[in-house]
C-alpha positions in Angstrom: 136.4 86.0 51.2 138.8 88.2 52.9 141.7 86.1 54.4 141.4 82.3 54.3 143.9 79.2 53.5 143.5 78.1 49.7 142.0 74.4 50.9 139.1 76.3 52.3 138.4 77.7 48.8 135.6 75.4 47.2 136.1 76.8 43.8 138.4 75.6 41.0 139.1 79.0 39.3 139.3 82.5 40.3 139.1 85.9 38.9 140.1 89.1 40.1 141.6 92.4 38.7 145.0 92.3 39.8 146.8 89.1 41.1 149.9 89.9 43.7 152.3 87.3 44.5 153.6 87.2 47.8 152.4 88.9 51.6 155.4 90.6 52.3 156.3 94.4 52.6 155.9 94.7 49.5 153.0 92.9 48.3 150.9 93.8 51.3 151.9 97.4 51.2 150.9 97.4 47.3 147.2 95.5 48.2 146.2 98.1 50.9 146.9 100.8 48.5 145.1 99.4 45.4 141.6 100.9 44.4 141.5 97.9 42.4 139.8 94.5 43.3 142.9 92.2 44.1 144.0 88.9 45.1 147.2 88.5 47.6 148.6 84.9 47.4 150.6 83.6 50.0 152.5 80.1 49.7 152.6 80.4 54.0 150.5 80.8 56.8 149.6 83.1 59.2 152.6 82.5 60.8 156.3 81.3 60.2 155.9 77.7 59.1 159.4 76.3 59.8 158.3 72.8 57.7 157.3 75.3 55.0 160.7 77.4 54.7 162.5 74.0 54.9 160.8 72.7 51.8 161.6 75.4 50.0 165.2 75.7 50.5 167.3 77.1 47.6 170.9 75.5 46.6 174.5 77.7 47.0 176.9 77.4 44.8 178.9 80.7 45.0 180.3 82.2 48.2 179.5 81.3 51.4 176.4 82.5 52.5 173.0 81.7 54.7 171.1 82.4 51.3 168.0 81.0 53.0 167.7 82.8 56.5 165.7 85.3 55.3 163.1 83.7 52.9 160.4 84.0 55.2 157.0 83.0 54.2 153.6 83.5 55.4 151.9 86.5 55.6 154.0 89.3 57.0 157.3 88.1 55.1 160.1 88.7 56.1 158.5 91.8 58.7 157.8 88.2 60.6 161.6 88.6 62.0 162.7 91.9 61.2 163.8 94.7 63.8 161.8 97.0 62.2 165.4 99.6 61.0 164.5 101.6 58.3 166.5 104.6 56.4 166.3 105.7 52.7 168.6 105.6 49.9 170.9 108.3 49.8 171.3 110.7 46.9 174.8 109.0 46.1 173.1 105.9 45.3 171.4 106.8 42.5 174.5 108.7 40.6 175.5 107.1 37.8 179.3 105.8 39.0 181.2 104.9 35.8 183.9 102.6 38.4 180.6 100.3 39.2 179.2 98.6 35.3 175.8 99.4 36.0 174.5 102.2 38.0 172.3 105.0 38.1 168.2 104.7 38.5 165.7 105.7 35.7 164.0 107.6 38.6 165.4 110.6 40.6 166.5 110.6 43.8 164.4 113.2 44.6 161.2 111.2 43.2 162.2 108.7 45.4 162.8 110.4 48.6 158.6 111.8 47.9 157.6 107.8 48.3 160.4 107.3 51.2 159.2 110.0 53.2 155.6 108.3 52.4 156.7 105.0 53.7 157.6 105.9 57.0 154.2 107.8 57.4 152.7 104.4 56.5 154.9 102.8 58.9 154.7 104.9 61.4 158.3 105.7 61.8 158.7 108.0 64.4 160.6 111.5 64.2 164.7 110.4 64.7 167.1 111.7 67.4 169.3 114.9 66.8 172.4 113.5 65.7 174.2 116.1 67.2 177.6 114.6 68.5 178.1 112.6 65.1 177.4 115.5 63.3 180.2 117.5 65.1 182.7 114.7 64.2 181.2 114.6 61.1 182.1 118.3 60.4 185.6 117.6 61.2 186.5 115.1 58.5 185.2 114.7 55.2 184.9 111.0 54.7 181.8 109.9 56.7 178.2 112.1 56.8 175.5 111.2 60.3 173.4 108.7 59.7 169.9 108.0 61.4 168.3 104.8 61.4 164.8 105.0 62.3 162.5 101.6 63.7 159.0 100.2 62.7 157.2 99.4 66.0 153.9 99.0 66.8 153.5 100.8 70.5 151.1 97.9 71.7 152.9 94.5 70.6 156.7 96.1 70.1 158.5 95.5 66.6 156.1 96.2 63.6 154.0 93.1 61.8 153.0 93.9 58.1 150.6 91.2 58.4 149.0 92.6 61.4 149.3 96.2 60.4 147.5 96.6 57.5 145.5 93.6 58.3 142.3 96.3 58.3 142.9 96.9 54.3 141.5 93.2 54.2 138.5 94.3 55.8 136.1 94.6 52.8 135.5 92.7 49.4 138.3 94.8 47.6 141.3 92.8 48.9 141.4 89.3 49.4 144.5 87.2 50.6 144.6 83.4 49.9 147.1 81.5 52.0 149.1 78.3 52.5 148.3 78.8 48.5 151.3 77.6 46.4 152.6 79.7 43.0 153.6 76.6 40.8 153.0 77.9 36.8 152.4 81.1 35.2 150.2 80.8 32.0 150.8 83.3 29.0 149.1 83.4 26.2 152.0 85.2 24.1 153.4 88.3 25.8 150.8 88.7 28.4 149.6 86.7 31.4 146.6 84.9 31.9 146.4 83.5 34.8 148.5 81.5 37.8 147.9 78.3 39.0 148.4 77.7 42.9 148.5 74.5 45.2 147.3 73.9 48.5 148.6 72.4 51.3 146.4 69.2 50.1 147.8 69.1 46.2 144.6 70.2 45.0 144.9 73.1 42.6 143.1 76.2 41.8 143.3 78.4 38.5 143.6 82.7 39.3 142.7 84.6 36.6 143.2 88.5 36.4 144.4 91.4 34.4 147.4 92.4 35.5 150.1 90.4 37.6 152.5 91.4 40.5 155.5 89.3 41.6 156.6 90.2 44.9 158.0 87.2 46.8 161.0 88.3 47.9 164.3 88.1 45.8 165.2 84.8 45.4 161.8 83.6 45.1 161.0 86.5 42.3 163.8 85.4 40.6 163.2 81.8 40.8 159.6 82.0 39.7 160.5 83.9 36.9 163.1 82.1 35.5 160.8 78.9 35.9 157.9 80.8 33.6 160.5 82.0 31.1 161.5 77.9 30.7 158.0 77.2 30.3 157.2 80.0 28.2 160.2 81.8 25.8 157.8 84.3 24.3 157.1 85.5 27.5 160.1 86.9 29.1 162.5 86.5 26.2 163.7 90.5 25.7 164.4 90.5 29.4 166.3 87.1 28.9 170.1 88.9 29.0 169.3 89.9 32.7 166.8 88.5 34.4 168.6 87.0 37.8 172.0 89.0 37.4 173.1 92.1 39.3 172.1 89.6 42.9 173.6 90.9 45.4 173.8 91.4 49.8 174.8 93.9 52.2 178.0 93.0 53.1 177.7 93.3 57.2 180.9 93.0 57.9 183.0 92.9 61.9 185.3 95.5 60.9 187.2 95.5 64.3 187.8 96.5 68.3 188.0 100.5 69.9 190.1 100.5 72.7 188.8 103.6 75.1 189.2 104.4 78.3 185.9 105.6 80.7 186.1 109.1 78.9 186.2 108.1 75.8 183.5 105.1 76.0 181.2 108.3 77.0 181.8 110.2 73.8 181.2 106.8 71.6 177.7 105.8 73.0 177.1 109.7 72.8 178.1 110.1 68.9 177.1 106.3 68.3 173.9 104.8 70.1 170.5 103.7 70.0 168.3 106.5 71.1 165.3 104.8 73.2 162.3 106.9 73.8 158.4 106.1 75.4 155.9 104.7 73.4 158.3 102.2 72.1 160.2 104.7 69.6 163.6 104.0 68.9 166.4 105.6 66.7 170.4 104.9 66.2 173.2 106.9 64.8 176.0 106.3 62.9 178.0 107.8 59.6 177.6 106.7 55.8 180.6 107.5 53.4 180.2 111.4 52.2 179.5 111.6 48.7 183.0 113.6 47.7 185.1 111.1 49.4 183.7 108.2 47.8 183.5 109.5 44.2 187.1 110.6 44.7 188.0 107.0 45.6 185.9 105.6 43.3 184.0 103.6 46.0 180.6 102.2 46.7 178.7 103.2 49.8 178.6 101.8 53.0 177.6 102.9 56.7 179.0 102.1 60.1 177.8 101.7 63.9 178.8 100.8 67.0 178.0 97.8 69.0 178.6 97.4 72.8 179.4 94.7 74.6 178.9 95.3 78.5 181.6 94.3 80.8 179.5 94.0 83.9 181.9 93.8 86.9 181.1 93.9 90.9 180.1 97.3 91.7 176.5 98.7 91.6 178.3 101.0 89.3 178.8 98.9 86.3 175.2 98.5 86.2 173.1 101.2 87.6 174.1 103.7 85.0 172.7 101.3 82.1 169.7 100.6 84.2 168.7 104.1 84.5 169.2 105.2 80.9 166.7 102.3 80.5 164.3 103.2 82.7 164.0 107.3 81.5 164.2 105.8 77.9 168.0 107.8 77.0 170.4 106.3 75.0 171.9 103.3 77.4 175.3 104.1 78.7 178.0 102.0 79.9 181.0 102.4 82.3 182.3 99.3 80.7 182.0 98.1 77.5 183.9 96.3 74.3 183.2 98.9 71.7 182.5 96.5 68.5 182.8 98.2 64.7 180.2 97.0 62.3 180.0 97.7 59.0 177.0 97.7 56.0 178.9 97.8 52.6 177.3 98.4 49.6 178.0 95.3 46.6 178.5 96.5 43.1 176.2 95.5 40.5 178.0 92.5 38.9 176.2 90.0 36.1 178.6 87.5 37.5 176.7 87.4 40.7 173.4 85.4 40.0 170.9 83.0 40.4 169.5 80.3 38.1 167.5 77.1 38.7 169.0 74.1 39.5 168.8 70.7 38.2 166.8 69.9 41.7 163.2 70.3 42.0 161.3 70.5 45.5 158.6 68.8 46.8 155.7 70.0 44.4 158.3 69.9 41.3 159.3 73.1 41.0 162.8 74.0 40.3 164.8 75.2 43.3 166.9 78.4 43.0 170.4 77.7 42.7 172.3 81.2 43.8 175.8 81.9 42.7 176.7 84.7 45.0 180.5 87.2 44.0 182.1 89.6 45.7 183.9 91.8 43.4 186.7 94.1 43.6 184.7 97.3 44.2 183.3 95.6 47.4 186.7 94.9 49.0 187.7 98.3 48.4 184.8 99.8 49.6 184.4 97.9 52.8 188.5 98.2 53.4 188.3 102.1 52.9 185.1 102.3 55.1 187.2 100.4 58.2 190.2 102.2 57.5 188.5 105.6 57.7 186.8 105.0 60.8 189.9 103.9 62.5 192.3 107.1 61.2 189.0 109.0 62.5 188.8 107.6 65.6 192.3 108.7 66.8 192.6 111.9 64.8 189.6 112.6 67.1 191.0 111.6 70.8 188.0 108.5 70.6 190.5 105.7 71.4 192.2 103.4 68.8 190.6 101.1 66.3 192.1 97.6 65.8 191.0 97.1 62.4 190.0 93.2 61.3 193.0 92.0 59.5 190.5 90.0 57.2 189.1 92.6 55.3 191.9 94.5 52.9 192.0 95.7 49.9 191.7 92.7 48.0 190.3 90.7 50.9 187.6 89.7 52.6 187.8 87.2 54.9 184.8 84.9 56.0 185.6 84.9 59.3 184.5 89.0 59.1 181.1 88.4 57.5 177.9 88.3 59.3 174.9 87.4 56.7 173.0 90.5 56.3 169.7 89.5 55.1 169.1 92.2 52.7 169.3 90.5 49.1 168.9 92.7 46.2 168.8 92.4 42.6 168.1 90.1 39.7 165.2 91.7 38.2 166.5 95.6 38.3 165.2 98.6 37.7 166.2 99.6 34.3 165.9 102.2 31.5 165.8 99.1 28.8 165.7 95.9 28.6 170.0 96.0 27.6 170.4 96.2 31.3 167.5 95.5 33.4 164.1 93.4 33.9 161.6 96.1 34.4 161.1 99.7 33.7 161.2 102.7 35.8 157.2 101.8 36.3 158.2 98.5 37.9 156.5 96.4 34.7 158.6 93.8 32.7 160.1 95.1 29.8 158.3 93.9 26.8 155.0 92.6 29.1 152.7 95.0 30.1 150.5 93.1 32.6 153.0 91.5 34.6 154.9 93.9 37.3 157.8 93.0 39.9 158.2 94.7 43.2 160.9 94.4 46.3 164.2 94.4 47.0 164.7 92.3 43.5 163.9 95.6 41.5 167.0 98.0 43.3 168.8 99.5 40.0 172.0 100.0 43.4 171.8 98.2 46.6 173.5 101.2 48.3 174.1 100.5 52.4 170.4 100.9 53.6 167.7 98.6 55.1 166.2 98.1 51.7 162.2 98.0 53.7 161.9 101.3 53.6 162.2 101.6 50.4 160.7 98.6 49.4 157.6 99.9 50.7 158.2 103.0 48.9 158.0 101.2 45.8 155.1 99.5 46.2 153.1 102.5 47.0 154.6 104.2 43.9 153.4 101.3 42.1 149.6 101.0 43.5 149.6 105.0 42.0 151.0 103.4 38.9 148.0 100.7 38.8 145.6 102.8 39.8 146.1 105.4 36.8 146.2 102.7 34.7 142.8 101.7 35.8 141.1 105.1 35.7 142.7 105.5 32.1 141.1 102.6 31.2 137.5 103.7 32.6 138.1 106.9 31.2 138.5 105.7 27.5 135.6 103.3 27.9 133.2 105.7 29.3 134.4 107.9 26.0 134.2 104.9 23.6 138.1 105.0 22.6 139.5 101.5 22.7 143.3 101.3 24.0 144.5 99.9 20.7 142.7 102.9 19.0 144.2 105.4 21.2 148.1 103.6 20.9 147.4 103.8 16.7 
């Protein structure tokens, strides 16, 4: 058994080593780097199943928000729709920020960046674009830093699959991945797990046994199933009780507003601002994040900012032929005529207020659905309002044109009609130092149960303003080391005689 659909799985129970909930990033990425027998489960297909993601749809009751759009299942998660952007956490984001209630990671920044830089070997990221012209603008104010986004792509099919690209880890006996296999009870036997029972597409259902288990199905769904075990099962999940599904939050991607520039200064934007294209499908963009100084001093989150370009193709060749040949010799695409579109990524606060819980509803195979209460607090408004503001005073201090800035978004504002759904949901099971304000420890394992482990973006401690895959991925390779030691510890005192509960005494 390598890969294969649950219904064509004649037994009735299972056992493995480890169990891992969910083929994303995260669960994927963990598998291939196990030295561990282990079990992927995977409530979709090969593919996106769009009956499957309707039957699963979770319940809003906060603000606005396509909470669904990105729970993508089958194998691949949500890499099935992605466009591949990637950049770490920055150093700010793991400060502890006494303006924001909860901040600050029990691991370094610097411990962190090790597994980052890690990821992108594992995803191939290629080597980014000199920023050069951002950084010169950069230099001359001190509220925004260059950023570089980097992107996942595989050179033969385009944007990178996770499901097809580590596919080959599935190759042996080791890993296994069971799919169209539905999660629908953890059993506990105390404080541990035992085992989960899963459904196929059929109703028929089949018993996974193992010795340590891994939740990593994407935020809402961690969240969800979670919650659903701790109602079935107090003991289990009770010290992590006081947060398990707070702290949820999104990137607020926000239309922050319009650059008027004439031909001379459209140039200098797509220079400082672009998406770098290069051969072999290798693609980078610059932009600016808030400099660290600026928004301690304004007691801010963080938050990032590009430039989109909308082409204004008129008559002449000339409109056209200049885009067409940055194209062709892979340089970043200019255009003579453009609307120059601000788009910001703000960073949400950590806010206990902002959660999800399960609603009275249940779904097709009787589960209960998520119900999502989604805030947006005071430090976000601020945040995003000082982000647009900046951008705009350094615009024209700079000769760049003039920003008009979205009169939705103030300080104490923002208006719907701004937002653009991000897709990056974070939170709800954070990364914590103790149970007192977090789910799991800086090890990724639940407090208080040592055989169950959560990874994804529902572990970030801070959301900051990056594509969380990156990091994600990160995690989960930081967390295979994790498992792995544990395993070889385990051998190790066997081998000598020395029981674990003799060696803990």
């Amino acid at each position: 058994m390598t890969i294969r659909p649950a219904s064509a799985i004649s037994e009735a129970v299972l056992s493995t080593d480890v169990v891992i909930i969910g083929a994303g990033p995260a669960g994927l990425t963990l598998a291939s780097q196990l030295d561990r027998d282990c079990l992927v489960i995977e409530s979709g297909g090969l593919a996106t199943d769009v009956r499957t993601h309707h039957i699963f749809h979770s319940i809003n009751a906060g603000e606005p928000s396509k909470i669904d759009a990105v729970r993508v299942r089958g194998v691949g998660g949500a890499t099935l729709r992605w466009t591949g952007r990637c950049i770490p956490l920055d150093a700010y984001d793991f400060e502890d920020r006494p303006w924001i209630s909860e901040t600050g990671w029990p691991i370094s920044y610097d411990e962190m960046l090790k597994w980052s830089d890690k990821a992108a070997s594992l995803m191939h990221l290629p080597e980014p674009e000199s920023a050069d012209a951002s950084s010169k603008l950069a230099a001359k104010d001190n509220r925004f830093d260059p950023a570089i986004w980097r992107f996942a792509e595989d050179k033969r099919t385009g944007i990178l699959r996770f499901g097809n690209h580590l596919k080959d880890a599935f190759a042996g006996e080791k890993r296994n991945i069971v799919y169209e296999a539905h999660c629908v009870e953890i059993m506990s036997n105390g404080a541990a797990v035992k085992a989960v029972r899963v459904m196929d597409r059929t109703g028929r259902s089949l018993l996974v046994k193992a010795n340590h288990f891994v939740i990593a199905a994407g935020c809402v769904e961690t969240c969800r199933m979670l919650l659903s075990a701790q109602r079935s099962h107090p003991e289990l999940l009770g010290e992590v009780s006081p947060w398990l599904g707070r702290g949820f939050g999104q990137h607020l991607r926000l239309d922050a507003g319009e650059i008027k520039a004439d031909t001379r200064q459209l140039g200098e934007l797509q220079s400082a601002f672009n998406i770098h294209r290069r051969s072999g499908c290798s693609m980078s963009e610059t932009g600016f994040s808030f400099n660290p100084e600026f928004a301690r001093a304004n007691e801010l989150g963080n938050a990032s900012l590009v430039l989109r370009y909308d082409p204004q193709r008129g008559l002449s060749p000339l409109d056209w032929l200049g885009s067409a040949k940055s194209r062709l010799t892979g340089e970043a695409v200019q255009h003579r005529r453009a609307r120059v579109l601000v788009e910001i990524d703000s960073e949400q606060a950590v806010d206990r207020e902002s959660y999800i819980t399960l609603a009275d509803e249940a779904d097709p195979l009787g589960q209960p659905r998520a119900k999502v209460h989604w805030k947006i607090n005071p430090v976000d408004r601020r945040t995003a309002h000082a982000a647009m503001a900046g951008f705009a005073s350094l615009i024209s201090e700079a000769g760049l044109g003039e920003m008009r800035q979205a009169e939705g978004i103030t300080p104490d504002t923002i208006d719907l009609s701004c937002r653009r759904d991000s897709l990056h949901q974070l939170g709800g099971t954070r990364m914590s130092e103790d149970a007192k304000t977090g789910v799991v420890d800086a090890d990724l394992t639940v407090h208080g149960t040592a055989n169950l482990s959560v990874v994804g973006g529902s572990v970030f401690s801070t959301g900051g303003h990056a594509n969380p895959t990156q990091t994600i991925v990160a995690l989960a390779m930081r967390l295979a080391e994790h498992l792995n030691g544990l395993a070889r510890r385990a051998q190790a005192q066997s081998s000598s005689g020395i029981s674990e509960s003799s060696v803990t005494a």
